[in-house]
C-alpha positions in Angstrom: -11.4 16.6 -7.1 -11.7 15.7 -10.7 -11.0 12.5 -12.0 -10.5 10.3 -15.1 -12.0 7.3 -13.8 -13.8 4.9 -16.3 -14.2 0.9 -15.7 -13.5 -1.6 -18.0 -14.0 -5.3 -18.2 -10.7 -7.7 -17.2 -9.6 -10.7 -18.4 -11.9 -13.0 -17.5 -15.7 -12.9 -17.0 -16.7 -10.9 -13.6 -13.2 -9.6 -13.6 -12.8 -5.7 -13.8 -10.5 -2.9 -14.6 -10.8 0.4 -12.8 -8.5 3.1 -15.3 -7.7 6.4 -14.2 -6.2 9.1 -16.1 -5.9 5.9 -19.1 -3.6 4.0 -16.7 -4.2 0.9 -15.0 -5.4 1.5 -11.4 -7.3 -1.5 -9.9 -8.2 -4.8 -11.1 -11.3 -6.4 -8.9 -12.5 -10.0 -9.0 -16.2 -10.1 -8.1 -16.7 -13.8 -8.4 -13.3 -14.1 -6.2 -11.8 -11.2 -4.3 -8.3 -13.6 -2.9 -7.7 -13.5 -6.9 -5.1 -10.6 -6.7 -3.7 -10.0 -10.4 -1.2 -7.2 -9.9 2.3 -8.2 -8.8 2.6 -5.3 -6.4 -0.6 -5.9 -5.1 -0.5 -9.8 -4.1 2.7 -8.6 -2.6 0.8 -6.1 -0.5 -1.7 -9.3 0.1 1.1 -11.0 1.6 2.1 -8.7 4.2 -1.7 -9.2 5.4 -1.3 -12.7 5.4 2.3 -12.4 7.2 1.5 -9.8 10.1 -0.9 -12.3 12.0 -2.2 -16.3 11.7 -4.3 -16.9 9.1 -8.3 -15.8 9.9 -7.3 -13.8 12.5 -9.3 -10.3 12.5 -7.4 -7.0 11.9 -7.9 -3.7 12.0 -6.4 -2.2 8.7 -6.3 1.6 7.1 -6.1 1.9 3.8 -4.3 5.1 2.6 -6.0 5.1 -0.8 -8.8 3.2 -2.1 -9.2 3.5 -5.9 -11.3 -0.2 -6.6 -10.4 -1.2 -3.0 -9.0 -4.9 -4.2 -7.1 -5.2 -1.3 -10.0 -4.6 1.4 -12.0 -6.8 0.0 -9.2 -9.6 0.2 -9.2 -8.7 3.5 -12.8 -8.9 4.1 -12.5 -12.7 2.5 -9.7 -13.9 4.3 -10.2 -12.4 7.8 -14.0 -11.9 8.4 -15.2 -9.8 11.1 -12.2 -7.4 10.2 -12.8 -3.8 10.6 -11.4 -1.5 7.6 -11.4 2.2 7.1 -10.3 3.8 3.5 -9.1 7.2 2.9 -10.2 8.0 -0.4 -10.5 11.7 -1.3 -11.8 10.9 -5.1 -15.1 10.8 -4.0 -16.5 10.9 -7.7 -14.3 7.0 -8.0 -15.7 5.9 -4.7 -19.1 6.6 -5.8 -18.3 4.7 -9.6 -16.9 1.4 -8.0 -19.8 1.8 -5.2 -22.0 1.5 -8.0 -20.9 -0.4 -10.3 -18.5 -2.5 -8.0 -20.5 -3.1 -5.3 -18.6 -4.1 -2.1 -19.9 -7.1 -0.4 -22.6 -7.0 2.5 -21.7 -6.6 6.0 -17.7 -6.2 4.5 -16.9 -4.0 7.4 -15.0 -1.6 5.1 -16.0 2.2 5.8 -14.7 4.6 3.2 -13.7 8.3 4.0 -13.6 10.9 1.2 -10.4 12.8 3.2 -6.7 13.0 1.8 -4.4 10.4 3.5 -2.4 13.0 6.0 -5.5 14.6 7.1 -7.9 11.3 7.3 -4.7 9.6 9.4 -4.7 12.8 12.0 -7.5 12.0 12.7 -7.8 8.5 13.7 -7.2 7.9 17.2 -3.9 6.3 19.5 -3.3 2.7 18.3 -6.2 2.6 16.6 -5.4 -0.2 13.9 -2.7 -3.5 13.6 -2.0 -2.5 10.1 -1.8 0.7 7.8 -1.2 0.1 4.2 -0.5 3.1 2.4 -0.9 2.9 -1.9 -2.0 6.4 -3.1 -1.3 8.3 -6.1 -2.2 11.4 -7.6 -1.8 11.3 -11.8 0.2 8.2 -11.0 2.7 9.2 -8.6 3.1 8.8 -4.8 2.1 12.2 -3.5 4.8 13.7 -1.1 3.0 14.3 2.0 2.6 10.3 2.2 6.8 10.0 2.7 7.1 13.0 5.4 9.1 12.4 8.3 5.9 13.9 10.2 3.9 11.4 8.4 5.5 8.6 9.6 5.4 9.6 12.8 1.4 10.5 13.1 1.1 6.3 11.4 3.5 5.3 14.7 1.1 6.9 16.7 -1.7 5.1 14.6 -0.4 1.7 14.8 1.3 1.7 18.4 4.5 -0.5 19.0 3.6 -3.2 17.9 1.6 -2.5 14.6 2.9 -2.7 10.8 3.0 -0.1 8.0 3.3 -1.1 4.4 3.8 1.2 2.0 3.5 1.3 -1.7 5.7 3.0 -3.5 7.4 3.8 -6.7 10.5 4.9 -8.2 13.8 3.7 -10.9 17.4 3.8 -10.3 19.5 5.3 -9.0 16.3 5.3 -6.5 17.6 8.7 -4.8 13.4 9.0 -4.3 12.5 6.3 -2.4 16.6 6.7 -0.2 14.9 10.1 1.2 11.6 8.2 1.8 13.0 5.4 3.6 14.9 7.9 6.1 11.9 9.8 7.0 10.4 6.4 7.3 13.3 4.6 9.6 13.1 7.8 11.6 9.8 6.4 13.6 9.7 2.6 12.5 13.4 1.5 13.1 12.7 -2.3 11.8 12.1 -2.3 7.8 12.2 -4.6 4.8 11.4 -3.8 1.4 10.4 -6.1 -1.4 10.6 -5.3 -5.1 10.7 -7.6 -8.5 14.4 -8.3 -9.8 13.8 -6.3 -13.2 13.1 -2.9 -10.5 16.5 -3.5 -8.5 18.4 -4.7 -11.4 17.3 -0.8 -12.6 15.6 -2.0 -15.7 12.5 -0.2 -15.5 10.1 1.8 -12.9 8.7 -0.2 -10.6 7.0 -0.7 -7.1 8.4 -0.6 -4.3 7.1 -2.3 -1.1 8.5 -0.8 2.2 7.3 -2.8 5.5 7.9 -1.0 8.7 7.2 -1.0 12.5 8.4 -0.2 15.5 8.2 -3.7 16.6 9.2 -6.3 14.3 8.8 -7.0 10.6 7.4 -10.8 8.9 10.9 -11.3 7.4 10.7 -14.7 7.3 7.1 -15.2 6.8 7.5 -12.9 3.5 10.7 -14.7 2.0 8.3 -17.8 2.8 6.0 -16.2 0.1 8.7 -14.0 -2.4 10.1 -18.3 -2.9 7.1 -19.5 -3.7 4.7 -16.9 -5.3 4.1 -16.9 -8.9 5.9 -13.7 -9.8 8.8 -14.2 -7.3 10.2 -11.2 -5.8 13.2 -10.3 -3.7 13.0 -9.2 -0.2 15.1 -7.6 1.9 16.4 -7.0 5.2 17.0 -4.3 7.0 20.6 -4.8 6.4 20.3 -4.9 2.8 17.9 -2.1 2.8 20.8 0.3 3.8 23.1 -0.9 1.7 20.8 -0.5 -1.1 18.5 2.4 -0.4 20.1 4.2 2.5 22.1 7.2 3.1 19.0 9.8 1.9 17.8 12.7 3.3 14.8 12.6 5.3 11.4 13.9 3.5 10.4 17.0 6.0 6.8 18.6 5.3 9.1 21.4 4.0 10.8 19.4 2.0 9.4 16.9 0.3 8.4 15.5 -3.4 6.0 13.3 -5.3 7.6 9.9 -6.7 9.1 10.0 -10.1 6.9 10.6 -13.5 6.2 7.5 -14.9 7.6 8.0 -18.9 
């Protein structure tokens, strides 16, 4: 796989920028990896903090590496936690590797396989929490939204486990209404959470779906939406049909990347 990676220095001094394909990809904190500075991604941050007491070790997939800003807020919050990535750019792994050097004894193993394939083959109720933020020229590739997707990261995360997913899309969101059926389809409890500007269908924006088969940190998440520094909306499950329901489920036969970015 050939990719446009370069990485360029942040905003502040040990802060960096991993670009792809002259977008945006990753922004890592060396000198403090619980700095998130990406909206979507502290979001993402607070479903790990919600899905279990605080320090507790989990066992978290990452469908998609790029800078791996999120493992390594993992890593810092919840030592002793065991992390795999699925990253097939193995050229970018190898960059941040290099030049980004994860921390020692971080517990995060990285695996140059494509999300579907690398999630096959990880074994029953193997981790508490899959998070799944992967693009491909910056969109959401379509086997990541399958109905038969969803259902291999059920088996993955058992009963009581938590999927977050990461995606993207604009009004009148017909996208993410087709992803959300393939996803309801094996995790029947979901809540999505989005910035105001995305549902009030001002612009393209991300998309957080949280889904299990158990129950989802509702609560625990509007806890965080009230009082994080970019606040956000979350909804319930309720809500989430009313505003993104009635799609078509994603098949492996039928499915589609997330819209273009313009």
């Amino acid at each position: 796989m050939v990719v446009d990676a370069e990485i360029v220095p942040g905003d502040r001094l040990g802060t960096f920028v991993l670009r792809m394909s002259g977008m945006d990809q990753s922004c890592v904190d060396l000198e403090d990896p619980t700095r998130i500075v990406f909206d979507y991604v502290r979001r993402l941050a607070d479903v790990v903090d919600a899905v279990a007491p605080s320090g507790t070790p989990l066992r978290v997939v990452h469908v998609g590496g790029a800078g791996m800003t999120l493992p390594r807020y993992v890593a810092a919050t919840r030592p002793r936690s065991a992390q795999v990535v699925l990253e097939p750019a193995a050229a970018v792994t190898d960059l941040v590797r290099r030049d980004l050097p994860l921390p020692r004894n971080s517990g995060i193993k990285v695996r140059d396989v494509d999300g579907a394939a690398g999630v096959a083959a990880l074994r029953d109720a193997f981790a508490d929490l899959v998070v799944v933020d992967a693009f491909a020229d910056a969109r959401v590739p379509g086997s990541l939204v399958t109905a038969a997707f969803a259902a291999d990261l059920l088996r993955v995360v058992g009963p009581g486990g938590v999927v977050a997913f990461n995606l993207t899309d604009r009004a009148p969101f017909g996208w993410t209404r087709r992803a959300v059926a393939a996803i309801r389809l094996s995790f029947p409890a979901v809540l999505l959470t989005a910035e105001p500007a995305t549902l009030r269908a001002k612009r393209l924006g991300n998309l957080v779906v949280v889904a299990s088969a158990g129950t989802v940190p509702l609560d625990a998440l509007r806890s965080r939406a009230a009082s994080s520094a970019a606040p956000y909306r979350v909804l319930d499950a309720r809500a989430v049909s009313d505003s993104f329901g009635g799609g078509t489920p994603f098949t492996e036969a039928d499915t589609a990347d997330s819209p273009a970015p313009v």
